[in-house]
C-alpha positions in Angstrom: 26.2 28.6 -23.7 26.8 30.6 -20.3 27.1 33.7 -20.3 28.8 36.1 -17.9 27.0 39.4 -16.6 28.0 42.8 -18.4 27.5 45.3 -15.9 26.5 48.7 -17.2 27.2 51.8 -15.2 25.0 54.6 -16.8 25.7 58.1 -15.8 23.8 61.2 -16.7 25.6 64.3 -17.8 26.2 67.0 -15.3 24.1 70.1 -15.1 24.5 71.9 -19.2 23.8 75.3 -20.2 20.6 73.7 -21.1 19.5 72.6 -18.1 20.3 75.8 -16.5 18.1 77.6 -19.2 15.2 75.4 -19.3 16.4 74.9 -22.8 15.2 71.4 -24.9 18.9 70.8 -26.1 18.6 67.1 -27.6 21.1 67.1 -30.1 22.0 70.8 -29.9 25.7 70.7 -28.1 26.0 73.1 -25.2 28.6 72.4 -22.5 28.7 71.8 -18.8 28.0 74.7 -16.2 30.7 75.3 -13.6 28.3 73.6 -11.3 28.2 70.3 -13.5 31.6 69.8 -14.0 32.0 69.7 -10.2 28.7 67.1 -10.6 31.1 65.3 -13.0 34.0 65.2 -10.4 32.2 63.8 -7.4 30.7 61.0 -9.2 34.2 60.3 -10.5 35.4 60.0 -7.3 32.2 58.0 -6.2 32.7 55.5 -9.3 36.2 54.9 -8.1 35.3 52.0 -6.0 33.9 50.2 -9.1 35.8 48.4 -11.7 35.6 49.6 -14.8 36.9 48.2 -18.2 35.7 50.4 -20.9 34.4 53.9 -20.6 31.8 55.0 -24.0 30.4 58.8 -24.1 27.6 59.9 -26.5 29.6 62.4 -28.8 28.0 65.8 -27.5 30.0 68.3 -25.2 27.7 67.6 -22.0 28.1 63.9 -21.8 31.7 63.9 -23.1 32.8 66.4 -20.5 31.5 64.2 -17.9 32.8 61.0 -19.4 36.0 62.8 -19.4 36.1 63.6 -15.4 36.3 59.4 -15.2 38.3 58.4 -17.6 41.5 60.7 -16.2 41.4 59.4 -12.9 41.4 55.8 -14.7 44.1 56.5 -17.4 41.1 55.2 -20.0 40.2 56.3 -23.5 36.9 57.6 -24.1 35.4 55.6 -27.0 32.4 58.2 -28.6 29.0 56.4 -29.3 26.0 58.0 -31.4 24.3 55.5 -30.1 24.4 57.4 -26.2 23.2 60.6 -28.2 20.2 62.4 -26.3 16.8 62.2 -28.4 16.9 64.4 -31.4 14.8 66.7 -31.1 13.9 68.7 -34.3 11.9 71.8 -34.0 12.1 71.8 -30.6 16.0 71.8 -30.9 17.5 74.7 -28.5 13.9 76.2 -28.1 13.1 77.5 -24.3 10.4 74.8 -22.6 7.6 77.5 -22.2 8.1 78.4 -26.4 7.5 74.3 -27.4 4.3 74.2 -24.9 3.1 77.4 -27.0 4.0 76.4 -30.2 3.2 72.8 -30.3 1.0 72.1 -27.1 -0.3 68.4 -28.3 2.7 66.9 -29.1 4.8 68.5 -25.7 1.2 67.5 -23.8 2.0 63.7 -24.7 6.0 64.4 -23.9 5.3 65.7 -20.6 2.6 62.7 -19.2 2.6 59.8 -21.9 6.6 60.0 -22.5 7.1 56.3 -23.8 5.1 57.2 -26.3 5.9 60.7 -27.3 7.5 62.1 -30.7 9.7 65.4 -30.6 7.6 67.4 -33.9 9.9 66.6 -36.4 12.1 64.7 -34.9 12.9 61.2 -33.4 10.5 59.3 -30.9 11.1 57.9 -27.6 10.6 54.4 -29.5 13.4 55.2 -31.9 15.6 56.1 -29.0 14.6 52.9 -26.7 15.8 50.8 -30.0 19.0 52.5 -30.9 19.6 52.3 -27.3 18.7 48.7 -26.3 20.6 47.5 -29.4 23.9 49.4 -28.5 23.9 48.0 -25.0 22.9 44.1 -26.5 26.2 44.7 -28.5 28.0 45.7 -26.1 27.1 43.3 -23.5 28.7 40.8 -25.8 31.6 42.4 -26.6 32.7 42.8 -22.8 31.2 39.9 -21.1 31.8 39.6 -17.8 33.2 42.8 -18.1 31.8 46.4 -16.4 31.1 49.4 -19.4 30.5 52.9 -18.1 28.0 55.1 -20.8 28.5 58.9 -19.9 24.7 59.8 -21.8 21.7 61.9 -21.4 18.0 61.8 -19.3 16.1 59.5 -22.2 19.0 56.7 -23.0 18.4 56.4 -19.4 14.5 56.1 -18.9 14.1 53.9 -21.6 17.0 51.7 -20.2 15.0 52.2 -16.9 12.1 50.8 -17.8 13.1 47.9 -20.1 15.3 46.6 -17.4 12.5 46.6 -15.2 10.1 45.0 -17.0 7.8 48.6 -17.8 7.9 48.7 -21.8 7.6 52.1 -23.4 4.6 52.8 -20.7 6.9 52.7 -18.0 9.3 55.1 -19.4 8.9 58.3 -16.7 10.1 61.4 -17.0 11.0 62.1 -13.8 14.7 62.2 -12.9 17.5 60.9 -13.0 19.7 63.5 -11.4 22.4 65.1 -13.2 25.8 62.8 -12.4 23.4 60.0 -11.0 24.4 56.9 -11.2 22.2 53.9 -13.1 23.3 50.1 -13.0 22.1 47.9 -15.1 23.3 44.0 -15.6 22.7 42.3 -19.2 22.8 38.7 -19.5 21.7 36.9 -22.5 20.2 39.9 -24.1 18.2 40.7 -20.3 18.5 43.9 -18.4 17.8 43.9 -14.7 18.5 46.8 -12.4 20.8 46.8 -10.1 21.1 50.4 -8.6 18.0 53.0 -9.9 19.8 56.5 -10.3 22.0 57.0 -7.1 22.7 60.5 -6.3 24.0 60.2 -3.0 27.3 61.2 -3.8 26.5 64.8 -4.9 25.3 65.7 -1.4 23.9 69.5 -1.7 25.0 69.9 -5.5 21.6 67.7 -6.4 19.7 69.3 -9.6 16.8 66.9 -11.3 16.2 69.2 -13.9 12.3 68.9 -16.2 13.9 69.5 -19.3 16.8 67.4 -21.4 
């Protein structure tokens, strides 16, 4: 059977009260700084010459906020996902960056140079989050074929989408980037990411932050 392309527009929350703190958020749910929501805006206005059929939001304030800065200049319903949810992050939930080093140095050692293969301490793994991920967008892909989704989500969704749709497996998953508000396309067909557009920023001009943290 042919099957259309899904085109998946993937775009990182603005700058949160986390990033601004160096704080691991995961699931904790702090909100946009005044400088993300303008993030938000501008890559509103640079998504406008895309079509766009559905717009999905992980449920937490950061990603919704900036899911919400699209959807009003569409006249769209945000539809909340779980499944877009930043990596949970368990004891390292709304700790400062320099406190997890300290206070669990092996684990955050493998987090900060083997991420495909690391696991918050007592929380979820970048595995887990590359499969709740992966299967979402499969599901998706089939629901809207031929269709464009955007994903308001968070920095890991994104790096593991990165490196399955170019062909990297959990090895490949960096943590550098993307920008906050970046933009990440992906196509699916048949079940098979390929990247179309690796975390554009372009857009934000001199309002650029690539934050370490989550």
């Amino acid at each position: 059977m042919y099957m259309k392309k899904c085109r998946f527009l993937f775009v990182r929350h603005g700058e949160s009260e986390g990033n601004l703190n160096n704080i691991f958020l995961g699931h904790t749910d702090l909100e946009l700084t005044p400088l993300g929501h303008r993030q938000a805006s501008l890559t509103a206005r640079y998504l406008d010459s895309m079509p766009i059929d559905a717009i999905y939001s992980s449920d937490l304030k950061r990603a919704w906020q900036t899911a919400e800065q699209i959807a009003d200049r569409r006249g769209l319903s945000i539809i909340a996902d779980t499944a877009f949810r930043e990596i949970y992050a368990g004891k390292w939930e709304g700790m400062k960056y320099d406190e997890i080093s300290e206070m669990y140095p092996e684990d955050f050692r493998k987090w900060r140079n083997e991420l495909g293969f690391a696991v918050c301490t007592g929380g979820e793994s970048v595995k887990e989050v590359l499969e709740r991920v992966e299967a979402e967008v499969v599901r998706l892909a089939d629901m809207y074929d031929g269709m464009t989704v955007c994903i308001a989500t968070h920095a890991t969704p994104i790096r593991v989408m990165r490196a399955v749709s170019l062909g990297l497996g959990l090895a490949g998953v960096s943590s550098k980037g993307p920008a906050n508000a970046s933009v990440t396309v992906i196509d699916m067909c048949g079940g098979k990411p390929e990247m179309v557009t690796d975390g554009y920023s372009g857009h934000l001009s001199g309002m650029i932050t690539i934050p370490k943290n989550v």
